[in-house]
VOPAGU-2260 file (C-alpha; in pm, 1 decimal, decimal comma):
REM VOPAGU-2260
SITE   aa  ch    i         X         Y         Z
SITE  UNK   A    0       0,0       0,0       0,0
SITE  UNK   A    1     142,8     306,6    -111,0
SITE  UNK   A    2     241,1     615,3     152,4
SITE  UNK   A    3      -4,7     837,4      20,1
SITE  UNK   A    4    -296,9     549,3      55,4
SITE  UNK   A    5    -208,6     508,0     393,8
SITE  UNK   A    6    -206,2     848,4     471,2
SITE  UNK   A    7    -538,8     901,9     358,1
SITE  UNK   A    8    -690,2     600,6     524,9
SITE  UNK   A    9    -543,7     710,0     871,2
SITE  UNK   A   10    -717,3    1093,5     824,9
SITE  UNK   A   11   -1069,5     876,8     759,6
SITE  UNK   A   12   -1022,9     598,0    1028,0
SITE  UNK   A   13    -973,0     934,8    1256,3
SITE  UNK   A   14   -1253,9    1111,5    1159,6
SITE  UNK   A   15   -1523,1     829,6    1175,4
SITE  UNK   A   16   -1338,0     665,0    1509,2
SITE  UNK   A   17   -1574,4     948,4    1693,3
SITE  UNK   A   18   -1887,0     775,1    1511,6
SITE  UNK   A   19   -2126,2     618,6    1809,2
SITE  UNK   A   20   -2206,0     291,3    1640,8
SITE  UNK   A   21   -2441,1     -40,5    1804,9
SITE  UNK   A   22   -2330,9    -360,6    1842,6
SITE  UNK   A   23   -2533,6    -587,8    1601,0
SITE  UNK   A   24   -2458,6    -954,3    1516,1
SITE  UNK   A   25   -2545,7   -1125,0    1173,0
SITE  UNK   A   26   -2505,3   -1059,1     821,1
SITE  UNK   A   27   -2642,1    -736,1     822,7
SITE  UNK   A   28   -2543,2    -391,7     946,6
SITE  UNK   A   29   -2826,2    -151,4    1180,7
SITE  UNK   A   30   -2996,1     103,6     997,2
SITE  UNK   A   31   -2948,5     387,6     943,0
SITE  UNK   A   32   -2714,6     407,1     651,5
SITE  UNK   A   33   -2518,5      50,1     802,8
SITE  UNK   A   34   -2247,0      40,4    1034,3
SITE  UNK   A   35   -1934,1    -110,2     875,6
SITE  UNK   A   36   -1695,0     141,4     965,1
SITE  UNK   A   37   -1301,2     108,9     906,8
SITE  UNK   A   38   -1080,1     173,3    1197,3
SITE  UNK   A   39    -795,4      -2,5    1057,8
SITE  UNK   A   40    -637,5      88,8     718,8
SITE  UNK   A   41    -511,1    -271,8     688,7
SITE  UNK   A   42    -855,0    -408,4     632,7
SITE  UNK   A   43    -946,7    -162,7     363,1
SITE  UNK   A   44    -986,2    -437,4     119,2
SITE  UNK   A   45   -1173,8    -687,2     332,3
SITE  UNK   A   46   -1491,7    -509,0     188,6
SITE  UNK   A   47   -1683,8    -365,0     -57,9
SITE  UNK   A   48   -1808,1     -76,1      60,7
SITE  UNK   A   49   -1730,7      88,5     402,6
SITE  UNK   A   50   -1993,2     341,6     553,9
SITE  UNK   A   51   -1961,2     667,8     749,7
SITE  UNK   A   52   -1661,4     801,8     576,7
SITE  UNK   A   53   -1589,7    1151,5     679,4
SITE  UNK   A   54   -1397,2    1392,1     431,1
SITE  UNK   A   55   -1111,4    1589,4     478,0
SITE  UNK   A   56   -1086,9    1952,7     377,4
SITE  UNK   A   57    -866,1    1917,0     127,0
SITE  UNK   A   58   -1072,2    1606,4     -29,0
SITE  UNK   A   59   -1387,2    1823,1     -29,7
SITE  UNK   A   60   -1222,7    2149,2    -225,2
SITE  UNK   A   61   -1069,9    1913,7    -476,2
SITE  UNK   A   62   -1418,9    1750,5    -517,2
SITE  UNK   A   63   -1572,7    2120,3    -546,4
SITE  UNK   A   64   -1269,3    2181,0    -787,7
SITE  UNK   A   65   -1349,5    1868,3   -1018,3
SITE  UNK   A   66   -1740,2    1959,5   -1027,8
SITE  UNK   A   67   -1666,3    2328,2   -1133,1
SITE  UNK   A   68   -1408,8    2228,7   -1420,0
SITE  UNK   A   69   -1650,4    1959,5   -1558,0
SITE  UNK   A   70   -1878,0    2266,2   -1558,6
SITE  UNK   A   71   -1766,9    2531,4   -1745,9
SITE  UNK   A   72   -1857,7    2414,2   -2088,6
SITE  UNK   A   73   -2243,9    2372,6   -2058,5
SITE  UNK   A   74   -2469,0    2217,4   -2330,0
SITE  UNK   A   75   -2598,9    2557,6   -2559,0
SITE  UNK   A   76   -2913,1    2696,2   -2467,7
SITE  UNK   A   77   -3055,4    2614,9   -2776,1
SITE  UNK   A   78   -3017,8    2271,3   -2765,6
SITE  UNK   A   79   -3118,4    2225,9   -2363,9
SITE  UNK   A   80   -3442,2    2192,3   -2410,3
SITE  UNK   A   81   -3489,6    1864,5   -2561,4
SITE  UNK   A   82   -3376,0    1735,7   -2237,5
SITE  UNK   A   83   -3685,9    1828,9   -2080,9
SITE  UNK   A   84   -3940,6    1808,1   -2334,4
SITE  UNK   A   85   -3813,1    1469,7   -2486,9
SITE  UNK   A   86   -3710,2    1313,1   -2095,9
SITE  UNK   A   87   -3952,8    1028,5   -2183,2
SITE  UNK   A   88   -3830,8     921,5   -2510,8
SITE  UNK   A   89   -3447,4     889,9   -2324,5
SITE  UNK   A   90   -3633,6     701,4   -2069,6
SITE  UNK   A   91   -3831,6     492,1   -2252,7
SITE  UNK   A   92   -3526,2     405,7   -2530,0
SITE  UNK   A   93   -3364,4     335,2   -2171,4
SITE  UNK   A   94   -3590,0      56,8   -2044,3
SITE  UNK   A   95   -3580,8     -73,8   -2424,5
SITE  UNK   A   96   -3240,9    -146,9   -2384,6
SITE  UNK   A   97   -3160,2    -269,6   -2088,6
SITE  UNK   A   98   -3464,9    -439,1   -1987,3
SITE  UNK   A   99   -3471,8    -536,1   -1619,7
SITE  UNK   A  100   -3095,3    -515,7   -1633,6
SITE  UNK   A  101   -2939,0    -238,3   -1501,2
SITE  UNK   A  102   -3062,8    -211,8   -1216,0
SITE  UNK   A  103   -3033,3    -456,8    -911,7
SITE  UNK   A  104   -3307,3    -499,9    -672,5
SITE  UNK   A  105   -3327,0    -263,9    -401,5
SITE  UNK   A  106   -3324,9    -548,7    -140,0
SITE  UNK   A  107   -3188,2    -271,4     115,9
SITE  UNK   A  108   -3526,6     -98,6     112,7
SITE  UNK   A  109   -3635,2    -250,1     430,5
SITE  UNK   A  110   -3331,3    -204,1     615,6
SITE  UNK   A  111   -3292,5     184,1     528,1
SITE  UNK   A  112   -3679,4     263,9     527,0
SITE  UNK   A  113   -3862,4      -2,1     783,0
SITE  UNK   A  114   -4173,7     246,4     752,4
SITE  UNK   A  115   -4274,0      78,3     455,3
SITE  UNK   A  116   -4384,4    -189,0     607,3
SITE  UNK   A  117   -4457,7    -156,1     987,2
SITE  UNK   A  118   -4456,6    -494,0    1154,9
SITE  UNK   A  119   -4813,4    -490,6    1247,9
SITE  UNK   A  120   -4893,1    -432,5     890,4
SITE  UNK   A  121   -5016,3    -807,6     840,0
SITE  UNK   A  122   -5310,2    -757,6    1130,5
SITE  UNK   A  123   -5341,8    -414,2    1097,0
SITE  UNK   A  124   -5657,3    -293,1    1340,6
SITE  UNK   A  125   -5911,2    -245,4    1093,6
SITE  UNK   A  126   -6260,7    -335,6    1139,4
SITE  UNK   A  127   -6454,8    -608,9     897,3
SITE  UNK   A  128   -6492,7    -439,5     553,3
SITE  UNK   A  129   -6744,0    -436,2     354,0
SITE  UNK   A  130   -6807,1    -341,0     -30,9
SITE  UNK   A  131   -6709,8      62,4     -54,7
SITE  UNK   A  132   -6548,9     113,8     296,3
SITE  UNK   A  133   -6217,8     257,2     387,0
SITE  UNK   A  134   -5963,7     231,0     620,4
SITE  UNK   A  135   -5741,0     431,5     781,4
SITE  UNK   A  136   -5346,7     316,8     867,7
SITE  UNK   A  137   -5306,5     193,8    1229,6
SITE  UNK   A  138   -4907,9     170,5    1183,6
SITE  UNK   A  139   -4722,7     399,3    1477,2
SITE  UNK   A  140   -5072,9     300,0    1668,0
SITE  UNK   A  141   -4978,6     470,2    1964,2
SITE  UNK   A  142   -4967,9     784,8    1799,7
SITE  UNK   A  143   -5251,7     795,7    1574,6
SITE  UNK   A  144   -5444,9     677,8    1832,2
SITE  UNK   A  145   -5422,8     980,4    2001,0
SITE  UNK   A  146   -5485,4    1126,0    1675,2
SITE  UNK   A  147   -5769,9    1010,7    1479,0
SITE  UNK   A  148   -5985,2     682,9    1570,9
SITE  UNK   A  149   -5855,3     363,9    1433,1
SITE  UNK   A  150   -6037,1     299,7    1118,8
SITE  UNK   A  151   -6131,0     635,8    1037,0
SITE  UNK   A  152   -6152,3     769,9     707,2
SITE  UNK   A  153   -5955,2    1024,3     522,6
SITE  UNK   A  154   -6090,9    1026,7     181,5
SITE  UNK   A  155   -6213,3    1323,1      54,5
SITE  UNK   A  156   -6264,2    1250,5    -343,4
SITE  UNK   A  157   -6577,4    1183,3    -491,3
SITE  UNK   A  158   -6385,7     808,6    -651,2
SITE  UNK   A  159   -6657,7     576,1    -553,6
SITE  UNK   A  160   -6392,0     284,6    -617,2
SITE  UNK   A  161   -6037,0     273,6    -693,4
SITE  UNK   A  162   -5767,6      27,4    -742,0
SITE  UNK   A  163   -5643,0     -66,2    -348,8
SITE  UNK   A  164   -5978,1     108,7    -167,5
SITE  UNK   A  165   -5986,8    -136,5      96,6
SITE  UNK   A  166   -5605,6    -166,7     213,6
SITE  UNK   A  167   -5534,1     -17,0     528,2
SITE  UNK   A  168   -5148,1      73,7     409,6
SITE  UNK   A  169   -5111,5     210,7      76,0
SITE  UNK   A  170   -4811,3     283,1     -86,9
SITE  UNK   A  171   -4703,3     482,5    -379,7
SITE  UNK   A  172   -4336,4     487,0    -520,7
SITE  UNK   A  173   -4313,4     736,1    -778,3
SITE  UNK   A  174   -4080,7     701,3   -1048,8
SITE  UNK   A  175   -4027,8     304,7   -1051,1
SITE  UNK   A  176   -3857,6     202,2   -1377,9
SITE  UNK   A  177   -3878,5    -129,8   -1402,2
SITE  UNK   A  178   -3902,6    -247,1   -1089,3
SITE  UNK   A  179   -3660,5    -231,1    -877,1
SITE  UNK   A  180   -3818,2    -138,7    -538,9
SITE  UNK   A  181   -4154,6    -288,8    -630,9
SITE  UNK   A  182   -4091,1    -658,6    -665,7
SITE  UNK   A  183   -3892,2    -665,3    -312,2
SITE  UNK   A  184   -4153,1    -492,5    -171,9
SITE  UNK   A  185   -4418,5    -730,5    -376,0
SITE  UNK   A  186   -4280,2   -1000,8    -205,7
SITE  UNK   A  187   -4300,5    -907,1     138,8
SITE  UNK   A  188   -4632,9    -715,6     135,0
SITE  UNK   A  189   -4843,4   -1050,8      -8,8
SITE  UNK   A  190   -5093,9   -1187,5     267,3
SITE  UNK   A  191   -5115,7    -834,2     426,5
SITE  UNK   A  192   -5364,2    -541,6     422,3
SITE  UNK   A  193   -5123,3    -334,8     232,4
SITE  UNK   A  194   -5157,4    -230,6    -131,9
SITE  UNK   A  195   -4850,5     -65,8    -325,2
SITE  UNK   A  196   -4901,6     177,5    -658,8
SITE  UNK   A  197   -4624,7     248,3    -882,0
SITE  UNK   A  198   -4556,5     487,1   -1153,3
SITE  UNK   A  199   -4327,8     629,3   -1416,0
SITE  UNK   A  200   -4364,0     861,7   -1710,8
SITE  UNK   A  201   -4149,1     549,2   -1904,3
SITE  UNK   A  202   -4463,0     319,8   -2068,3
SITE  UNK   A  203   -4179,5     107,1   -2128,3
SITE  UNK   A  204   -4086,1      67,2   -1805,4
SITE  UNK   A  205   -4428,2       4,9   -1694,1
SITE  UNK   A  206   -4511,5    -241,9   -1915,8
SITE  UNK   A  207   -4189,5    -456,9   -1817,6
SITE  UNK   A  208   -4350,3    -410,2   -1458,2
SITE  UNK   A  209   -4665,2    -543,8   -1573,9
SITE  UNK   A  210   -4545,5    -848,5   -1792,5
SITE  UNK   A  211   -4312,2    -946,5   -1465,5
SITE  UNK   A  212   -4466,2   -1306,3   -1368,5
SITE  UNK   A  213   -4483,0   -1154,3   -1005,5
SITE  UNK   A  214   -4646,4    -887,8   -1078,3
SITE  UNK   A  215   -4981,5    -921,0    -907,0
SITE  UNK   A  216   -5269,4    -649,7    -948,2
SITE  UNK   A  217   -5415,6    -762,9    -648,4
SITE  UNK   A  218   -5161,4    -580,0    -443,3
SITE  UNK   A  219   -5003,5    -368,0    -656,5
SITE  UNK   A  220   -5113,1    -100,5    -954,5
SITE  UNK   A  221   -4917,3      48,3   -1205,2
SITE  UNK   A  222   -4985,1     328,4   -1448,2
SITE  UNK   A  223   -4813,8     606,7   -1666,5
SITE  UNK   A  224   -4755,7     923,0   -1482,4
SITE  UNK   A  225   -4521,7    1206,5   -1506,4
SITE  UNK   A  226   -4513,6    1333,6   -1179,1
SITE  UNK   A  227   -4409,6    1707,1   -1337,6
SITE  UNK   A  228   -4767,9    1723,9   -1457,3
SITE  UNK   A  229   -4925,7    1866,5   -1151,8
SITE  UNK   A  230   -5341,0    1873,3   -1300,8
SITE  UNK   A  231   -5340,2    1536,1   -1375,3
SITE  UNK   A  232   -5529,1    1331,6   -1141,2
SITE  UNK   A  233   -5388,1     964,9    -981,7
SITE  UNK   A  234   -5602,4     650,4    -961,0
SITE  UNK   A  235   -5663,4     723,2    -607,9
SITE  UNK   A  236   -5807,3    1019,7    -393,7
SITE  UNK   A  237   -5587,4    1303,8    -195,3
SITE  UNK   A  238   -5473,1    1241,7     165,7
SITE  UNK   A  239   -5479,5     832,8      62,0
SITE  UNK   A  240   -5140,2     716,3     142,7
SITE  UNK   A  241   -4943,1     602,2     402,9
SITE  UNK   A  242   -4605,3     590,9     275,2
SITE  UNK   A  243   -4449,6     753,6     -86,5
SITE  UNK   A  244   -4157,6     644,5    -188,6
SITE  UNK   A  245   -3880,7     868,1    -386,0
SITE  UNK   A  246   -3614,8     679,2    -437,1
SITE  UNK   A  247   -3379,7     846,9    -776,8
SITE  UNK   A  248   -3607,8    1013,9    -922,9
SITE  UNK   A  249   -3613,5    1403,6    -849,3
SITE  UNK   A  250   -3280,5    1401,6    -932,7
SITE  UNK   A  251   -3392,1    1328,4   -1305,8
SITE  UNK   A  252   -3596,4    1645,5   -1324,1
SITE  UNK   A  253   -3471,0    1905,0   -1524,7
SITE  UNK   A  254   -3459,2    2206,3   -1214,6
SITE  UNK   A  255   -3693,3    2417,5   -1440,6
SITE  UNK   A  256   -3958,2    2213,7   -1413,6
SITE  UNK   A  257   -4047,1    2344,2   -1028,9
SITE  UNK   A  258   -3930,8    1998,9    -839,7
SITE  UNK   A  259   -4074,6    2236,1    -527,7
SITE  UNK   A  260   -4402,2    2216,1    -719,5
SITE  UNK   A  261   -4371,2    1824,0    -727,0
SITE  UNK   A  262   -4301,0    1713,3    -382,9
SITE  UNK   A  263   -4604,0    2000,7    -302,1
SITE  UNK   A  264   -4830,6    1824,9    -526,0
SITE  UNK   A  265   -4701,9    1436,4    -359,5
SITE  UNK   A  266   -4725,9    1603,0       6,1
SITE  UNK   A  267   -5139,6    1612,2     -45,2
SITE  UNK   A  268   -5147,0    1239,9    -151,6
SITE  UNK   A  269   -5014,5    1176,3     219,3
SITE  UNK   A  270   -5230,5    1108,8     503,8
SITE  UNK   A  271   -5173,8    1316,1     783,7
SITE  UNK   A  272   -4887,9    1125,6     968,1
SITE  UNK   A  273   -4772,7     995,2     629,1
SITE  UNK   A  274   -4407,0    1002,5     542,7
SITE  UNK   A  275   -4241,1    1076,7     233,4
SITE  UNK   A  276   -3865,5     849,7     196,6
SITE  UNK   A  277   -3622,4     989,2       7,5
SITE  UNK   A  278   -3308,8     899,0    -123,9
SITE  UNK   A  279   -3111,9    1009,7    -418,6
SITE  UNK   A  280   -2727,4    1134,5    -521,0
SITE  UNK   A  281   -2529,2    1433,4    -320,7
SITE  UNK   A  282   -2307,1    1664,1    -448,8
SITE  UNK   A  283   -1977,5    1514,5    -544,2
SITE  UNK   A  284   -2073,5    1184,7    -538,9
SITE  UNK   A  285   -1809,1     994,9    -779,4
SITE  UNK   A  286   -2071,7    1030,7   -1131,9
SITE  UNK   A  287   -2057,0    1409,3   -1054,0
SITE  UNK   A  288   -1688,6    1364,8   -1054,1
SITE  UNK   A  289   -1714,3    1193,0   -1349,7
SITE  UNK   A  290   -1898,7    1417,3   -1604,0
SITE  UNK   A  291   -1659,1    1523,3   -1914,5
SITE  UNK   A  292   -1690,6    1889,9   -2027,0
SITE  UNK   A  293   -1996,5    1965,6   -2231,8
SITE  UNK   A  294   -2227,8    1764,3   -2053,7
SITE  UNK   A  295   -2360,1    1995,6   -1787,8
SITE  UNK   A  296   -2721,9    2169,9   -1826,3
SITE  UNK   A  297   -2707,3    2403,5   -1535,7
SITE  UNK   A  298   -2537,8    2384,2   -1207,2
SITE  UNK   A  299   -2461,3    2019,3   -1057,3
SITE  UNK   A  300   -2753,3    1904,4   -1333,9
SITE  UNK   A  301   -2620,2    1716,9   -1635,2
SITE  UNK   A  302   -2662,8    1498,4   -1876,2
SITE  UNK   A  303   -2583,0    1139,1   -1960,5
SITE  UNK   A  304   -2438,9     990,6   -2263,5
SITE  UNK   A  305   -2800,7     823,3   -2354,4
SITE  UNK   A  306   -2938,1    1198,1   -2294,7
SITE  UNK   A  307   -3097,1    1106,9   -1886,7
SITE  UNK   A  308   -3030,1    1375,9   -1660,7
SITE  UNK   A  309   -2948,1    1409,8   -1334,9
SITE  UNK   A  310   -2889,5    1664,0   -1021,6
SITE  UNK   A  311   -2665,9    1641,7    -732,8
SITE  UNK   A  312   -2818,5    1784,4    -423,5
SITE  UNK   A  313   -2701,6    1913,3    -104,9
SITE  UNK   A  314   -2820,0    1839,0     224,3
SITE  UNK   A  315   -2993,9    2174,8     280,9
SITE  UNK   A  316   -3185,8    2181,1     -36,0
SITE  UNK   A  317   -3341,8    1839,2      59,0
SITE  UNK   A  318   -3424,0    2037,7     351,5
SITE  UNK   A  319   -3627,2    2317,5     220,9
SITE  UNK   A  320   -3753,1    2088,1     -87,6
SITE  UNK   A  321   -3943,6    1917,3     156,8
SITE  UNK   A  322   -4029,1    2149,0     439,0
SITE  UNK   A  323   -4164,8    2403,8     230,4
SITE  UNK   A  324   -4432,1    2194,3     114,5
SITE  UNK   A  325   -4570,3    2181,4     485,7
SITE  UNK   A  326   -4369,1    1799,9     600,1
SITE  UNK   A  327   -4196,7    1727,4     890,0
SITE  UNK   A  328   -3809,8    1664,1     919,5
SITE  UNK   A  329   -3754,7    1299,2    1063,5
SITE  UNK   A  330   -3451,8    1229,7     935,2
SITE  UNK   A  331   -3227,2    1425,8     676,8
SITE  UNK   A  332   -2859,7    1255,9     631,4
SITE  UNK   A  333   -2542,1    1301,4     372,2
SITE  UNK   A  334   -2474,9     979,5     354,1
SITE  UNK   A  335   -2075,5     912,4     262,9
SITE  UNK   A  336   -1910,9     589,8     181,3
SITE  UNK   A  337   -1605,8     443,7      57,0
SITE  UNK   A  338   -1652,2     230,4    -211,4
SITE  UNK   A  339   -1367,8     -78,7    -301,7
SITE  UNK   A  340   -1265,1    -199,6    -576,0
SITE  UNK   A  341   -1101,1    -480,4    -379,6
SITE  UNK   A  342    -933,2    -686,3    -782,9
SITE  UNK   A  343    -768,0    -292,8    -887,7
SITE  UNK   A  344    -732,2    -148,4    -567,9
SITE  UNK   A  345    -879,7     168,3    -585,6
SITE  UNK   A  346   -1109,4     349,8    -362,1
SITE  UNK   A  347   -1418,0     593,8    -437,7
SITE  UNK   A  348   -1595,4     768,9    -250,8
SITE  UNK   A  349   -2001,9     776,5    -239,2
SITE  UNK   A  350   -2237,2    1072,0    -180,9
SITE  UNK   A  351   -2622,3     979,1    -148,3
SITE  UNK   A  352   -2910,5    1203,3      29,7
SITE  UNK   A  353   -3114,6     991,5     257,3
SITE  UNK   A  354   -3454,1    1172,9     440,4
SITE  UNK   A  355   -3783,7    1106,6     563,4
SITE  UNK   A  356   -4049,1    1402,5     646,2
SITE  UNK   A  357   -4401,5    1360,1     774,1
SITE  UNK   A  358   -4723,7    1526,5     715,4
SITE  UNK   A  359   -4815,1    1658,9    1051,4
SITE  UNK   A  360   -5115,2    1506,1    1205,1
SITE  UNK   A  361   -5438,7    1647,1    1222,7
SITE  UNK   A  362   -5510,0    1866,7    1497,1
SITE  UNK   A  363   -5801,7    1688,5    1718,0
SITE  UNK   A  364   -6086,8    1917,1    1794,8
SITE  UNK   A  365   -6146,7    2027,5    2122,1
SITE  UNK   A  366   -6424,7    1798,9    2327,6
C-alpha cells in the first residue's frame, strides 16, 4: 500500500473513530445508513463498501474543484431543451435497452426505510370491511391513536372505487422504472392489508412491470404518470397514502420544471402522519466527478451519454424541498461511503441524500 494510501486512510479511520455505532450480530449492518466502519487501514480491502466516511478539507475542495471544471462548458441553450421536453423518449429508449438489467433490486429498502412496512402491517386494526369502505393506517398505533380513531376515514374525493380502496397501508413509489423497489416490496407485502401503486412517465418501463410473472394487481397497480404534470389526477383520492416512496427520481428532473411544485403536489397524496422516503445522489458523489466537459445543463444538473439527466443535491436543499411543502423533518442525512474496488485497488468515494419528512397530524378538535 502506497504512503499516500495510507495516509489518507489514517485521516478517515480518525474522523469516523468518533462515530457512536451499536453492536449488532449477523449478516447485516443496523440502519441507518449501516455500520461497517473502518478503523484499521489494513482491512481496507476486506470489503466492498465501508460506511460513514468523513472527508477531509482538502478532499472536499478538490471535489468542489473537479465539479466546477466539468462545468464550465455547458450544453448551448438552444439545444437544452430537448432534455426536458423529450425526458420520456431517453427514458423509454432506456428501459428498451436494458430491460430489467441495469438495475439490481433494491433489497436494502427494508433495512434503510422499515416504515414501509410496519410490523403490524399483516393484522393491521381495521374493522370487517365491507363493499365501498375505507380504512385508515393503524401503523405507529400509539400515535394515531391519540390522533384520529382507528379505522377512520380520510378520503375526501368523490372516486366511488379505486384500485387498493380497501387496504389499510397504501403505498405509492413514484418514479419506478422497471421495478426495482416494487418486486422486493411485492414479495413481502403478499398476505397483508397493504396495497402498493407504482408509476413512471417510461410506458416502457411500466409495461416490463406489468409483464413481470410476479407482478400481481391484487396488491399492486401500475400506471403512466409524469409526476411534473401537476393537473393530472392519480387513480386514487388526496390524503390516501401512508407511505411515498422517492427513491432516484427528483434528481432526473430538469430544475426548471419546479421539483418544489412536485413534492407540493405528492405532500397532499399523504395522510396526515404519512411520510415521504427519500433517497437520491449528493453533491460530489463519484458520477458528478465523473462528467466530461460539455455535458452539464445548469449547475450540478447534467446529462448522460443516452441523454438522462441528473442533479446532485445538497443536504440543505433536501431540507427546504421538503419542508416548504408543509412535512416534517424525521430524518435528513449526507450519507458518505467508501466504495472498493477490492481486484484494482482503488477506492471511491459515495455521496447519497437519505430523508424522511411527515405530514403533521391532524389537529383533534377540542371535546
Amino acid at each position: 500500500m502506497s504512503v499516500e494510501m495510507r495516509g489518507f486512510l489514517k485521516l478517515t479511520v480518525r474522523a469516523v473513530s468518533c462515530i457512536p455505532r451499536r453492536l449488532y450480530s449477523g449478516g447485516r449492518p443496523p440502519a441507518p445508513l449501516g455500520g461497517r466502519i473502518l478503523t484499521n487501514p489494513d482491512e481496507i480491502f476486506q470489503h466492498n463498501m465501508w460506511d460513514h466516511v468523513q472527508w477531509t478539507e482538502e478532499e472536499t475542495e478538490k471535489a468542489r474543484q473537479k465539479a466546477e471544471d466539468n462545468s464550465k462548458e455547458k450544453i448551448p441553450v438552444e439545444e437544452q431543451s430537448k432534455y426536458d421536453t423529450e425526458a420520456h423518449k431517453y427514458w423509454d429508449r432506456f428501459y428498451e435497452m436494458h430491460q430489467r438489467k441495469f438495475f439490481k433490486n433494491r433489497t436494502w429498502l427494508y433495512i434503510e426505510f422499515p416504515e414501509l412496512f410496519p410490523p403490524d402491517a399483516a393484522g393491521m386494526c381495521s374493522p370487517e370491511q365491507g363493499p365501498g369502505s375505507e380504512v385508515d393506517s393503524c401503523s405507529e398505533s400509539g400515535i394515531r391513536e391519540k390522533q384520529q380513531p382507528c379505522g377512520s376515514s380520510t378520503l375526501t374525493s368523490d372516486m366511488d372505487t379505486f384500485p387498493g380502496q380497501h387496504a389499510a397501508f397504501r403505498i405509492l413509489e413514484v418514479g419506478c422504472g422497471a421495478g426495482n423497489s416494487v418486486f422486493p416490496i411485492i414479495s413481502t407485502i403478499g398476505g397483508s392489508k397493504v396495497f402498493l401503486y407504482c408509476c413512471d412517465f417510461s410506458s416502457r418501463a411500466i409495461e416490463l412491470i406489468q409483464e413481470h410473472p410476479d407482478y400481481d394487481p391484487a396488491v399492486c397497480h401500475a400506471f403512466v404518470r409524469d409526476i411534473c404534470d401537476t393537473t393530472s389526477p392519480f387513480p386514487f383520492p388526496p390524503e390516501s397514502l401512508d407511505i411515498i416512496l422517492v427513491v432516484f427520481v427528483l434528481s432526473a428532473i430538469h430544475p426548471a420544471r419546479r421539483a418544489q411544485d412536485v413534492v407540493k403536489g405528492l405532500a397532499g397524496l399523504l395522510k396526515p402522519g404519512g411520510i415521504m422516503l427519500f433517497r437520491d445522489y449528493g453533491r460530489y458523489d463519484l458520477s458528478q466527478l465523473r462528467f466530461k466537459k460539455g455535458q452539464c445543463l445548469s449547475e450540478n444538473f447534467y446529462t448522460r451519454q443516452d441523454g438522462t439527466c441528473v442533479y446532485f443535491f445538497t443536504k440543505d436543499e433536501v431540507h427546504h424541498l421538503f419542508s416548504n411543502a408543509g412535512l416534517e423533518e424525521i430524518q435528513n442525512l449526507e450519507d458518505r461511503r467508501l466504495q472498493v474496488n477490492r481486484g484494482k485497488k482503488v477506492v471511491m468515494h459515495r455521496v447519497w441524500m437519505q430523508s424522511k419528512y411527515r405530514k403533521p397530524y391532524l389537529i383533534p378538535a377540542s371535546v
